[in-house]
N, C-alpha and C positions, 0 to 999 in steps of 0.2 A: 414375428415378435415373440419372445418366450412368454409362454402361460403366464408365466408369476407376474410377469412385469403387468401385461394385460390384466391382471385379476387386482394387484395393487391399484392400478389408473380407477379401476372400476368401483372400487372400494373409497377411492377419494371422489369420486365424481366428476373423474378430467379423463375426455375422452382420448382416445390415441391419438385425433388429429392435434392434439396440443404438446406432442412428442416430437421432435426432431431429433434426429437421431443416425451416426455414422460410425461400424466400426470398421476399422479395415487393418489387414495385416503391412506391416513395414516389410517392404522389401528386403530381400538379404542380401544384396550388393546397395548400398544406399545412390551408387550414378544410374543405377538402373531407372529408363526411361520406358516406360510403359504404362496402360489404364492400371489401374491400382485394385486389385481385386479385394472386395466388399465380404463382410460376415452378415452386416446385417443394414440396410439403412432405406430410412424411412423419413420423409418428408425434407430431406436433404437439401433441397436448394429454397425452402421458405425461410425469408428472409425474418428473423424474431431480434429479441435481446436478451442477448445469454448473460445480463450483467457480469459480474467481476470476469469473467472471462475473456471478457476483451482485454482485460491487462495483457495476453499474449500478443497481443497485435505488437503493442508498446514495447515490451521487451525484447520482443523480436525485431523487431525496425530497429530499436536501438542497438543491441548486439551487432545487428548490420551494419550500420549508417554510422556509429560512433566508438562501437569495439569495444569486447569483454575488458580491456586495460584504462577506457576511457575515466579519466579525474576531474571534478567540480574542483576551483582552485579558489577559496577563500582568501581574501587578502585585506590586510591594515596597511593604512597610509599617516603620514604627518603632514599637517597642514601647517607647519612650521618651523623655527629648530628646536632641539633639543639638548638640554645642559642640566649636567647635576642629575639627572633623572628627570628633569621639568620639562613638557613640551610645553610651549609657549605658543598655542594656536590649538586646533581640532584633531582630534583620532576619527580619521573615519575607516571605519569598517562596511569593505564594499563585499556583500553575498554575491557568490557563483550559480544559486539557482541548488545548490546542494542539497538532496533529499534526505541527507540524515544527518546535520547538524545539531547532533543529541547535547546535553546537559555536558558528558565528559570530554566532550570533542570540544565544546567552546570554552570551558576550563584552559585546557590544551591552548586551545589559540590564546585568549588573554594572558595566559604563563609566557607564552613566547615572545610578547609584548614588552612584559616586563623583562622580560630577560636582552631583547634588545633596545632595551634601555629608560623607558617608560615605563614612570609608575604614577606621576602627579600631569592630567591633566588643566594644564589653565585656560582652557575653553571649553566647548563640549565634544562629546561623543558622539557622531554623525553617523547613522546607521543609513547605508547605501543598495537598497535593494532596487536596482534599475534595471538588472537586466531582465526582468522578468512584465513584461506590460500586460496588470491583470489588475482585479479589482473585487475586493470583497461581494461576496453575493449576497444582493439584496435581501435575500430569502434564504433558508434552509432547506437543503436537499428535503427534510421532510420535517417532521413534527418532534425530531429530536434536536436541537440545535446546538447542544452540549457534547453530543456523543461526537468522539475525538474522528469518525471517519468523514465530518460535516466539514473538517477543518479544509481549506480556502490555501492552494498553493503561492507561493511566496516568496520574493526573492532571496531572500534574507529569513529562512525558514528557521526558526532555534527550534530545538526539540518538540516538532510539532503542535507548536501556539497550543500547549497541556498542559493541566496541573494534577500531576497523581499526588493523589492522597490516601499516606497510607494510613493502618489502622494497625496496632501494635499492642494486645490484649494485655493486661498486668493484675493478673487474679489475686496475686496476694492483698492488693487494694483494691481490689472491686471495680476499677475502670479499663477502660481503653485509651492510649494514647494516640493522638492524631499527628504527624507531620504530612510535612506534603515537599514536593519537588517539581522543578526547581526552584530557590529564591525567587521570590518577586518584590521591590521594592513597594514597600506600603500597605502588601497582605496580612491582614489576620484573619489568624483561623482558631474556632474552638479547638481547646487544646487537651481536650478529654472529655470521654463522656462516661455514665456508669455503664457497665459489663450487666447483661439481662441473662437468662437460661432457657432463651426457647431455641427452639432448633434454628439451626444457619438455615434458610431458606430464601426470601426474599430478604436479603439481610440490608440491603442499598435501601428498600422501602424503608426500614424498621430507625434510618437513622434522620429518616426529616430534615433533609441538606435544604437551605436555602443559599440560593446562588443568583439572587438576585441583583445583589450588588458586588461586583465582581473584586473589592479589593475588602469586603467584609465577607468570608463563606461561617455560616454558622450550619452546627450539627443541635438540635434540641433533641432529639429522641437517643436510646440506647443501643448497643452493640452487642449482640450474641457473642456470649463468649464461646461455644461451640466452634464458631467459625474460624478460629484460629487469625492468624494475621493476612492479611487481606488489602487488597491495591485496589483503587479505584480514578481509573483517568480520564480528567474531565476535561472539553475543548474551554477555554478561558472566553467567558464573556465576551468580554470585548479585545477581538481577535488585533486592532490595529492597534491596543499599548501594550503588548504581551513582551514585542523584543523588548522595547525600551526599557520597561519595568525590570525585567528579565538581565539584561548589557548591565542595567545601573546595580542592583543589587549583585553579581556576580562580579564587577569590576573590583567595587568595596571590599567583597568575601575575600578575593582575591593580595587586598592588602593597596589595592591602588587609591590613587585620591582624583575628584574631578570638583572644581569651580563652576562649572558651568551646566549645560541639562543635557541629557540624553534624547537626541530628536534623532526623525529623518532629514534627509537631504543628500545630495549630490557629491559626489568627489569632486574637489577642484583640480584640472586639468595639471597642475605645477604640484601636485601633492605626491611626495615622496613616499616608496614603497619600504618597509618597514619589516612585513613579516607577511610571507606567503604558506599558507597551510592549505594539500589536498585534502580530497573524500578521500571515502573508502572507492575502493572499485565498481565500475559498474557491475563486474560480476559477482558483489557483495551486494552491492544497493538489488538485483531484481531476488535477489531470496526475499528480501522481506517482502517486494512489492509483491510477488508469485505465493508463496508458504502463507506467509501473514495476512494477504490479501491487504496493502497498504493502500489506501485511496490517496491522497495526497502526495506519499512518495511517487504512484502514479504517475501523476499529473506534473510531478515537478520536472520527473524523466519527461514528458511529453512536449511540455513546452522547452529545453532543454534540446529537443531537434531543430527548433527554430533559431533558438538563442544561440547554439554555436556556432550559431552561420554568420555571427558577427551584430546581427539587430536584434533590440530587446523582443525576447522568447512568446508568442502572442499564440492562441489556442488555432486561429484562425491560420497563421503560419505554420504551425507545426501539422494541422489540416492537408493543407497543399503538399508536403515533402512528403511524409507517409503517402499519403496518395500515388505520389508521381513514383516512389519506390515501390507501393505494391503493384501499379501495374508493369513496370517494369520487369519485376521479380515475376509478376503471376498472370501474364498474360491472358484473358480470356476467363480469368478468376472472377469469379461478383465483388466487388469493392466493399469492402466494409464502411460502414458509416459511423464515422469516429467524432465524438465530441466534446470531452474530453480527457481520453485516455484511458479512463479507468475502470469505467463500468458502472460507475454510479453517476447513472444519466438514464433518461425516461427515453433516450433519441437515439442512442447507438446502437448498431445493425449488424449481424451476420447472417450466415447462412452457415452450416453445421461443413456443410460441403466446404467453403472457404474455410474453417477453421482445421480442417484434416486437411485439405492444401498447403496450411502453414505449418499446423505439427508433423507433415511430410517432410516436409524440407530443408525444415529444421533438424530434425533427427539427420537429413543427410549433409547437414551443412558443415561449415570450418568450425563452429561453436555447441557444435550438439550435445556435448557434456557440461558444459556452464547452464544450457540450459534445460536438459532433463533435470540439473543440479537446483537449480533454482525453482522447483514445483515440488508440491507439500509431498508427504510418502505415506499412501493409506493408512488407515490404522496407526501411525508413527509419529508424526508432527505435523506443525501448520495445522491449516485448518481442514484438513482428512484424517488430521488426529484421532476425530470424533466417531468414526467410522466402526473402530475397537469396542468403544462404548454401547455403538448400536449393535452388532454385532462381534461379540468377541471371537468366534471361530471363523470370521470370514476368509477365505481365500488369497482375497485381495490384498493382505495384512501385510503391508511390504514388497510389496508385487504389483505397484501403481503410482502412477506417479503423476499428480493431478493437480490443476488448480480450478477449484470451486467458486462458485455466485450465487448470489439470491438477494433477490427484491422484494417487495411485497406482491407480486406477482408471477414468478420467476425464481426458478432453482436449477441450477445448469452444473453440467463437470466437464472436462477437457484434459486429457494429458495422454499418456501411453500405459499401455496394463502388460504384463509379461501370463503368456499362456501356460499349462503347465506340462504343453507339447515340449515347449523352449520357442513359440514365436510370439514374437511381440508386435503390441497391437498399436494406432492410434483409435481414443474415444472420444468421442465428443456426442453430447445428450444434451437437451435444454428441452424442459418443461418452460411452456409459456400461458399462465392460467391463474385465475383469481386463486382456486384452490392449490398451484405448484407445491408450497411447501408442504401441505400434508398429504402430498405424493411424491417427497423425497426416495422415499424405500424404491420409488420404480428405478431408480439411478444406479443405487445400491446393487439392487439386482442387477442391471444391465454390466455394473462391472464385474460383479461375481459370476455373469455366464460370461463375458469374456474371458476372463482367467480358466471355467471349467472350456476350453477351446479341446473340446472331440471332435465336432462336427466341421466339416472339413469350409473354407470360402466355395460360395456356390454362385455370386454374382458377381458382374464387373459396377463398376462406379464411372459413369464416364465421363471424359473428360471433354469443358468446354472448351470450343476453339475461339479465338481473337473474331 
């Protein structure tokens, strides 16, 4: 283990055994079939949770199993005819399980709407999220239940069941303005508050949100004008009237007209297709899940292996297919323990050693560029952005390419680092300890001596047999 990284654990109070840790060089023919010679690894086949980390499982199964080209196909039906612009019966809008039906995408689909031919409902709007069989969580991941990564995957996902509210300073009158995004039917929100002159710091504190009652958000306190203009996005209270609120008010913005109410319910089997709109690619959708570290887009790709298999998408089915694909793929591999998809779970399982089996294979696979492509770039964006900040001379500064986790317990990294020999590596590290995060820096370092690679691979890694 290098000094530094040792003398950091020791300085937080987490021993090495709470290290796991693999790096090893990639091959340079990627069919190259042999033990994989190691730089450095240690505790490698203890089985931890490297939180966020495990979104490579996801991504990776999916790339396989569904293909960087794969489309969620969003589609509107008529549940009757239509004349003059009138439909005379239900618009239903059936979700594909879509991970990122944003604000402007759903815009988009109600435009096409009207454009084939619909613009006055005379029944209601029937919002069909069937394919996905899940169910709001009792509980919250933890003691945030507002913070948008708590948000609950969904058939019929619109812009991650969120309300950003932005804050838009106006010094020459003394206040702040407040909108927020997207509409919601029957929101109000303080629409200004006064501009204060203390330092931008805990500035979310300083504004006194109450979000108690979710179609009243009020702000009483003030806005550092310091801090410039400023985004803040919150999961919407009550996660089950978000489309609906959301459908009704954007159908209206839109210019259409409805009679009746915006609910859920089913597609009737005789209901005529209207207007079919895909996603983005799946090899757009895992940037954000990998870079961004999305929890929910996660989980929607997750259950999304079940769901195209023809039966509504259930965590427990998309369990078995990953399964039955990694032992396929990775014979003699330790099976990862997936629960749902994303990393944000107290139950999910790897072993350091499995996850350099996968960023192995990956790199030599039919997809190895969509998904080096799809992992944050140290020091650069996503969430290794931060890296710059900690160190702004690091090494590593573009020369890694990683996706990060952490729990309240757990602080983990995973991706590939380029040496300054010219060979590249797989990393993968996970701290697993009450104290993890304030022994981040030991991560840090492990990829900063990666990248300093003088010292030549001195051990093998071996490999399990079936």
């Amino acid at each position: 283990m290098p000094p530094e990284v040792l003398k950091t654990l020791r300085q937080a109070q987490v021993p090495a055994s709470a290290l796991s840790v693999v790096i090893a060089p990639l091959p340079a023919h990627p069919r190259t079939n042999r033990e994989t010679p190691v730089r450095l690894a240690h505790q490698a086949h203890i089985s931890v949770n490297p939180a966020s980390v495990m979104k490579l499982f996801t991504t990776y199964a999916a790339l396989r199993l569904l293909g960087p080209e794969h489309l969620w196909r969003n589609r509107v039906y008529a549940d009757g005819p239509v004349r003059d612009g009138v439909l005379q019966g239900n618009l239903v809008v059936r979700g594909s399980g879509d991970p990122k039906l944003v604000v402007e995408r759903l815009q988009d689909l109600l435009t096409q709407v009207q454009a084939a031919g619909v613009r006055e409902v005379r029944g209601d709007i029937v919002l069909d999220r069937s394919v996905f069989d899940v169910r709001e969580r009792s509980e919250p991941f933890d003691e945030e239940p507002l913070r948008p990564y708590n948000v609950a995957p969904d058939g019929l996902l619109i812009n991650f069941k969120a309300v950003v509210y932005k804050f838009t300073p106006d010094a020459a009158n003394g206040h702040v303005q407040v909108q927020h995004e997207p509409p919601l039917a029957g929101l109000k929100v303080t629409p200004q508050l006064p501009l204060s002159s203390v330092p931008c710091s805990d500035w979310r504190r300083q504004l006194q949100a109450d979000f108690s009652q979710a179609l009243q958000v009020r702000f009483v306190g003030n806005y550092p004008a310091s801090c410039g203009a400023r985004e803040w996005p919150v999961a919407y209270p009550e996660p089950n009237q978000y489309a609906p609120l959301v459908m009704q008010a954007m159908w209206r913005n839109t210019g259409g007209q409805i009679t009746g109410q915006v609910r859920y319910g089913a597609r009737p089997a005789d209901a005529r297709l209207l207007v079919e709109a895909p996603s983005l690619p799946l090899s757009q959708v895992i940037k954000d899940i990998n870079k961004l570290s999305n929890n929910v887009m996660a989980q929607q790709l997750y259950l999304s292996l079940s769901s195209e298999l023809g039966a509504p998408g259930r965590f427990e089915a998309s369990r078995v297919r990953l399964s039955q694909w990694w032992r396929h793929e990775f014979p003699g591999q330790p099976e990862p323990v997936l629960d749902n998809g994303s990393g944000l779970s107290r139950n999910e399982r790897s072993t350091a050693h499995a996850l350099t089996a996968l960023l192995q294979a990956a790199h030599a696979g039919p997809h190895a560029q969509v998904f080096v492509d799809s992992l944050a770039v140290a020091g650069v964006d996503g969430t290794a952005a931060r890296l710059k900040d900690r160190n702004p001379n690091s090494p590593a500064i573009g020369n890694a390419w990683l996706k990060t986790g952490s729990l309240r317990d757990v602080a983990s990294v995973a991706g590939y680092v380029q040496g300054q020999s010219g060979q590249r590596y797989t990393l993968v590290a996970v701290l697993h300890h009450p104290q993890a995060p304030q022994a981040r820096a030991a991560l840090d370092q492990l990829l900063e001596w990666t990248v300093r690679d003088t010292v030549p691979p001195h051990k093998t890694l071996p490999q399990r047999t079936p």
